[in-house]
C-alpha positions, 0 to 999 in steps of 0.5 A, spaced: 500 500 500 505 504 501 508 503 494 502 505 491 500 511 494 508 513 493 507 511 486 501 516 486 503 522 489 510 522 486 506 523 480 503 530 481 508 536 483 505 542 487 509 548 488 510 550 495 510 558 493 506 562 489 512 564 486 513 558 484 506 556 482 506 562 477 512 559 474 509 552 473 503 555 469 498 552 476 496 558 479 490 554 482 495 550 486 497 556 490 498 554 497 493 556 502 492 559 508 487 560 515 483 566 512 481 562 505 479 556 509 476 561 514 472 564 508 471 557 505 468 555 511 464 561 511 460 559 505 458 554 507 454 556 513 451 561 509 448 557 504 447 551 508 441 555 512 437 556 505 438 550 503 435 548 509 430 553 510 428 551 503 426 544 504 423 545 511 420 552 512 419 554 505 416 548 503 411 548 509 409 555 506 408 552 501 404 547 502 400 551 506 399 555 502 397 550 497 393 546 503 388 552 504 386 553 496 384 546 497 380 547 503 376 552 499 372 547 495 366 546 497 367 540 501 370 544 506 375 540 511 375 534 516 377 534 523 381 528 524 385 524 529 391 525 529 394 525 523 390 523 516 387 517 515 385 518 523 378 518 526 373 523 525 373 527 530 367 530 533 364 537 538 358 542 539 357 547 534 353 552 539 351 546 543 349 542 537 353 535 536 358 537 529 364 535 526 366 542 524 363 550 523 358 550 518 358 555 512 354 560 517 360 562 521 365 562 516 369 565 520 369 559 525 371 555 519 378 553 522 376 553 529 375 547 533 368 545 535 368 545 542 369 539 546 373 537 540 380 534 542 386 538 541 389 531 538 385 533 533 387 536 526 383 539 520 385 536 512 382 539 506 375 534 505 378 535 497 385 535 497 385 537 489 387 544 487 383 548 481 390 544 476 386 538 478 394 535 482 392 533 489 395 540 494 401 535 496 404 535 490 406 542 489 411 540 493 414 534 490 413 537 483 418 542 485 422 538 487 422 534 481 423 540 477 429 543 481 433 536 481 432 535 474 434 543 472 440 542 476 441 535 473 441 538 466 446 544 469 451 540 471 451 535 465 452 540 461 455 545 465 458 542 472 465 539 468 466 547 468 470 548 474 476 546 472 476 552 466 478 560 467 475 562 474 468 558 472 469 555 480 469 562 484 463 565 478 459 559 479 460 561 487 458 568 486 452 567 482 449 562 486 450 567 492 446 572 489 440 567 488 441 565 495 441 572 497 435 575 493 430 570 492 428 569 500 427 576 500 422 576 494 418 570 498 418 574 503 413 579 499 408 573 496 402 573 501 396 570 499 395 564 499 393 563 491 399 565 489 403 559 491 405 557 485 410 563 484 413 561 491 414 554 488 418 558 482 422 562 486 424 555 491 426 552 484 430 558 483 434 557 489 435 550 489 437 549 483 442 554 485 444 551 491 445 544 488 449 547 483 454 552 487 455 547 492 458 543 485 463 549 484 464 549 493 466 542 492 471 543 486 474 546 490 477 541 495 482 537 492 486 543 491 485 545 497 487 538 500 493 539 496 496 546 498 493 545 505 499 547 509 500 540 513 500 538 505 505 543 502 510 541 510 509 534 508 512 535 500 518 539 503 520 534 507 519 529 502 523 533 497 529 534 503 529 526 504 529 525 496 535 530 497 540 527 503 538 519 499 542 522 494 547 525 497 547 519 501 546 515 494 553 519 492 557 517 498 555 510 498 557 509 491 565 507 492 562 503 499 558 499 494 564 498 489 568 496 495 563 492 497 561 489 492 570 487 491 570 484 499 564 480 496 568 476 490 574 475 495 570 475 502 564 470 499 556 471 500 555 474 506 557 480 504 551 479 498 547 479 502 548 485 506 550 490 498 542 487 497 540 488 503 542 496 503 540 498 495 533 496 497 534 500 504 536 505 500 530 505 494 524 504 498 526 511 503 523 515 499 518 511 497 516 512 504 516 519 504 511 518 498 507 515 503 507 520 508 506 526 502 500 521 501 497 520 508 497 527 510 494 529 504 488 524 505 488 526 512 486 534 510 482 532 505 477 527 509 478 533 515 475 538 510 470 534 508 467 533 514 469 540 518 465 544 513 459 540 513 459 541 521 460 549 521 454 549 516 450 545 521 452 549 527 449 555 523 443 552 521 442 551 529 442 559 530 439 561 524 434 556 526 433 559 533 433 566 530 427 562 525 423 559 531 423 567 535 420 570 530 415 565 529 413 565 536 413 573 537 409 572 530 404 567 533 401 571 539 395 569 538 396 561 536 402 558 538 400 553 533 399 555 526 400 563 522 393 563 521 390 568 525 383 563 527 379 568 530 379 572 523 379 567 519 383 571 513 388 565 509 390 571 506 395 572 512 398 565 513 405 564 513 408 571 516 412 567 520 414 563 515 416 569 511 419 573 515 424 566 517 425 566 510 428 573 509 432 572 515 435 566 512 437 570 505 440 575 509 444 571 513 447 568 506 447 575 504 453 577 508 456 570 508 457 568 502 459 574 500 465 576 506 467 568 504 467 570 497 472 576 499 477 571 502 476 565 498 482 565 491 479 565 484 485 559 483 483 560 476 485 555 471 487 554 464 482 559 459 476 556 456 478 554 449 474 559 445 474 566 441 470 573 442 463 570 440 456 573 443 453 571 449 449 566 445 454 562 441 459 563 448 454 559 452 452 554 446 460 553 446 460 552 453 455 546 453 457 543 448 464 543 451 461 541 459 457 536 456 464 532 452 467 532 458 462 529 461 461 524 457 468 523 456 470 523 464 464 516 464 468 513 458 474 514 462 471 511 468 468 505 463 476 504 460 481 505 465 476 505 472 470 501 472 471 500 481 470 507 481 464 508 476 461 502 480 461 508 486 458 513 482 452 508 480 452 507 488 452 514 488 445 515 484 441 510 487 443 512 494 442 519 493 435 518 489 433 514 494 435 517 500 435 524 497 427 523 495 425 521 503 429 528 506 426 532 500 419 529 501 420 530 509 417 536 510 410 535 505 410 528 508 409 530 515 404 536 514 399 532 509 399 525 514 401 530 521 398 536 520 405 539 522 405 546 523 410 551 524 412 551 531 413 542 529 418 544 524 422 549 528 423 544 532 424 539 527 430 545 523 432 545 530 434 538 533 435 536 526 442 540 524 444 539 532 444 532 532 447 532 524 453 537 528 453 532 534 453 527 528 458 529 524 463 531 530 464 524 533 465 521 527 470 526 524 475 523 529 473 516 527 474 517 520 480 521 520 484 515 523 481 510 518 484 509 512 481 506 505 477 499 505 475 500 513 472 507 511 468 504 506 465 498 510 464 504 515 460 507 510 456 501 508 454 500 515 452 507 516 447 506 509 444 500 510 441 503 516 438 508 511 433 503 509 428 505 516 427 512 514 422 510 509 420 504 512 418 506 518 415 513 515 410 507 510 408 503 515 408 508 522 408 516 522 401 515 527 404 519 533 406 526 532 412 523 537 415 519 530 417 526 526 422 528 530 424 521 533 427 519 526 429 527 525 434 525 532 435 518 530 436 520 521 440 527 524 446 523 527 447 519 521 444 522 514 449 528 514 456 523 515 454 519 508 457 524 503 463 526 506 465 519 506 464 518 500 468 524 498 474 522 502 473 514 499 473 517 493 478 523 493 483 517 495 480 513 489 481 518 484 486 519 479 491 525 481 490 531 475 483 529 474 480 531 480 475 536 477 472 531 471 471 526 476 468 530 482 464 534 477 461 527 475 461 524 483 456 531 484 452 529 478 450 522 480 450 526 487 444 530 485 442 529 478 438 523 478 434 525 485 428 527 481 426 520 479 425 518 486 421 524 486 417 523 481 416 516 482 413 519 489 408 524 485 406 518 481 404 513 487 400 519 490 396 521 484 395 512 483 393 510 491 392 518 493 396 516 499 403 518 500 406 512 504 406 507 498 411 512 494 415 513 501 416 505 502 417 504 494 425 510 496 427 503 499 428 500 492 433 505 490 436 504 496 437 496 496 440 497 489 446 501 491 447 497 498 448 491 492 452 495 486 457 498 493 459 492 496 462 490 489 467 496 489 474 493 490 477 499 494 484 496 493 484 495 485 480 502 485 487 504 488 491 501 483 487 503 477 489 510 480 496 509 480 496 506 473 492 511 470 497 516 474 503 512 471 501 513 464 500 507 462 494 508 458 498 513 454 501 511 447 508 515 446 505 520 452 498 522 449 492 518 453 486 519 450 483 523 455 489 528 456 483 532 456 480 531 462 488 533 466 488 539 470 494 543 466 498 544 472 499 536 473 506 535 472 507 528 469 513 527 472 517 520 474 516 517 481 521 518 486 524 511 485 526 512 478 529 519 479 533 516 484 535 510 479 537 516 474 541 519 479 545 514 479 550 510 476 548 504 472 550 498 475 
């Protein structure tokens, strides 16, 4: 393993000074330091808070907002136990037995009758709005609709990064969706209008998908030009520099050696063997140590940057839950004023919590954005042309290289194309079940305002708590144990649809699975970050990131409209839910046939250039134009010396 890795890492230079990095034509490989990690992490706290404002609050608001349409069709509402398939419920209407205010008192349409439970929840009699779609749906539509956009972007556009300043632009423009379109939520009040609130929550999901794109290309690089990484390479290269001199001195030894050895016998063989393999692996091991470091940041990187964007979503939630509770005086448990009986004035929480939630990017991302290099890469291969031909230009590239980096995969690592397979069919399962979450639990729970703080707020503690006890443990594991990790952690996945199909009766259950799913979920796609950074070809990591985003998010939205379909069939969402686990039984199967050792020797392989005729590979154009292909450290030191 340790040949392996030093193998690897001897085939990619990074310069230790930006000096250097200018003359090596690789500015993107500058080394790094405190403030731009500080503003890398930065960006991260501030978009995660609106993504996950967007899946949670923005989502309630919309289903709100879609609910009570529904109520206005002449059937009125039902009052039901608990949650949707409950008992009806009964009470007095001015001392008359009733299961709900009548058309006299409308407005008393939504106030229990006296005497009713409070267990007792109201749904629409007729949940479908005037478009002829079950209210529901209006989530999960959108869904359907941002994961399929960001799918298309990243296909055409998401191999992009590695090109000019592509990797800090796509950061930017997705700061400014980010940053505007709570604001504009903020404004759309009635009820009637949900429908532009579902077009601005497609807005900013996809840019929240598709910059967190570019926020990831940025790992690698920083992984290599972390200060630990760039002290590791220095004494790496001062023990390249004593073996040689060492190699130099030792020469007339050797030869003196080697003439005791034809007088003296074959003792001494042994012992000149013995020391001219000493001396070749020395450098092997420093390779190694180069290697493990790097390996070390990066799954460092890849789990601490998640959790400082937990640990913000926590305060912004708690900021979030104040303004519901302040804008909630006269009913803790919903926006609806129900003495007034005005729907027009749903939601104010709710968008006052959105807005906090854009402003909070606002000043995040872009005080990150300061901080954080352009690292610009090798220049897009185009002339002057207008916008139109310019963005044609740009797809047709985006989508080559995407299809390029899968025929390479195909070709000369096909371990790696089964984790991106994994990869789609863990993300469309699991991701359908954390996206659907919140529509989930309003239609069979009658979740409120006041249940989905509380849902924000436990859910991104328990994923920080997460993601902080398991950062040590996966920093100390290396390849094949980290993976196994993995597995174990993904077969647990199976029971959030499971038991939301089958169970979900008690309002307790919401925020159980939220608990129990908080400490696990948020640590799948970190590890599987690190397994593939350790797995990846050096030189190719923005082609092969690229395409591990696109599996991560582009295909979701077929476990959504598979979701969309079973509730228009059956009505009901459960059986859509349940049907997640399949997508799921498929990447627990296609993963544990993933070889990590032979993952490995693809990647020195490929490193090596043994796929190359003459020094041309057929997928040149997928390595970073600052990857030097230079020998390993066991040829220079062969070169270095004398032939024997």
């Amino acid at each position: 393993a340790a040949v392996t890795e030093a193998a690897s890492e001897a085939r990619v230079r990074v310069p230790d000074t930006p000096e250097d990095a200018g003359e090596q034509g690789d500015p993107a490989l500058v080394p790094t330091d405190r403030r731009e990690l500080r503003s890398w992490y930065l960006w991260d706290c501030g978009s995660s808070p609106v993504g996950a404002t967007a899946i949670s609050f923005w989502s309630l608001l919309i289903t709100q907002y879609a609910k009570y349409e529904a109520a206005k069709n002449p059937e009125g509402i039902v009052w039901r136990e608990t949650h949707a398939g409950g008992a009806i419920c009964a009470g007095t209407c001015d001392g008359v037995a009733c299961e709900r205010y009548g058309s006299t008192c409308p407005e008393l349409k939504f106030v229990r009758p006296e005497g009713m439970p409070d267990s007792c929840q109201w749904f629409p009699a007729n949940k479908d709005l005037d478009t002829g779609q079950d209210y529901s749906n209006t989530v999960v539509l959108s869904n359907v609709a941002s994961q399929l956009g960001c799918g298309l972007f990243l296909v055409f556009l998401g191999s992009l990064g590695d090109f000019g300043s592509m990797r800090w632009r796509g950061l930017a423009l997705g700061a400014c969706v980010l940053s505007f379109a709570p604001f504009a939520a903020a404004f759309i009040s009635k009820t009637e209008d949900y429908a532009w609130q579902a077009v601005l929550l497609v807005a900013v999901v996809i840019a929240h998908l598709c910059a967190q794109q570019m926020f990831d290309a940025y790992l690698p690089l920083l992984a290599k030009s972390h200060p630990r990484s760039v002290a590791a390479r220095a004494a790496r290269e001062a023990g390249l520099k004593d073996a040689g001199l060492k190699d130099q001195r030792g020469l007339k030894d050797q030869r003196g050696m080697r003439t005791s050895q034809r007088e003296g016998g074959k003792g001494m063989k042994d012992e000149v063997k013995e020391k001219e393999e000493v001396d070749a692996e020395a450098p092997v091991d420093h390779d190694a140590k180069v290697s493990a470091t790097r390996q070390e940041v990066a799954s460092e990187l890849a789990f601490f940057a998640p959790a400082m964007g937990f640990a913000c979503m926590t305060l912004i939630t708690l900021v979030q839950m104040a303004i519901i509770f302040r804008t909630n005086q006269q009913d803790a448990k919903d926006d609806l004023p129900r003495q007034e009986g005005d729907p027009n004035n749903v939601g104010r929480g709710l968008r006052l919590s959105i807005a906090i939630a854009g402003g909070w990017a606002m000043v995040c991302c872009w005080i990150g954005l300061r901080g954080l290099r352009i690292r610009p890469g090798r220049p897009l291969p185009f002339g002057r042309e207008s916008q139109t031909t310019r963005w044609a230009s740009m797809s047709k590239l985006g989508f080559r290289r995407t299809m390029m980096t899968v025929r390479m995969l195909r070709a000369q690592s096909p371990e790696l194309l089964k984790l991106m397979l994994g990869q789609i069919f863990s993300t469309t399962g699991n991701g359908t079940v954390v996206t659907s979450y919140v529509v989930f639990v309003q239609r069979e729970l009658n979740a409120d305002n006041v249940d989905m703080v509380i849902i924000v707020l436990i859910g991104s503690f328990s994923a920080c708590v997460g993601l902080l006890f398991l950062m040590p443990i996966a920093k100390r594991l290396q390849g094949k144990e980290l993976f196994w990790m993995f597995m174990a952690l993904k077969a647990v996945t199976l029971v959030w649809p499971t038991w939301m199909a089958l169970g979900f009766t008690e309002k307790w259950e919401m925020f159980a699975l939220v608990v129990i799913g908080g400490m696990l979920n948020p640590s799948l796609l970190p590890m599987i970050r690190s397994i593939f950074q350790q797995a990846c070809p050096q030189g190719y990591e923005a082609a092969m990131f690229s395409l591990l985003g696109i599996c991560t998010v582009a295909f979701i939205w077929i476990g959504s409209a598979v979701l969309a379909m079973f509730l228009t069939a059956t009505g009901s969402m459960r059986w859509g839910i349940l049907a997640q686990t399949f997508f799921t039984s498929i990447a627990l199967w296609i993963f544990s046939s993933f070889d990590f050792k032979k993952a490995q020797e693809d990647r020195v392989r490929i490193e090596s250039g043994e796929h190359e005729i003459d020094g041309v590979g057929e997928f040149d154009e997928l390595r970073a134009e600052g990857d030097s292909r230079e020998p390993s450290s066991r040829s220079l030191s062969l070169q270095d010396s004398p032939s024997r």
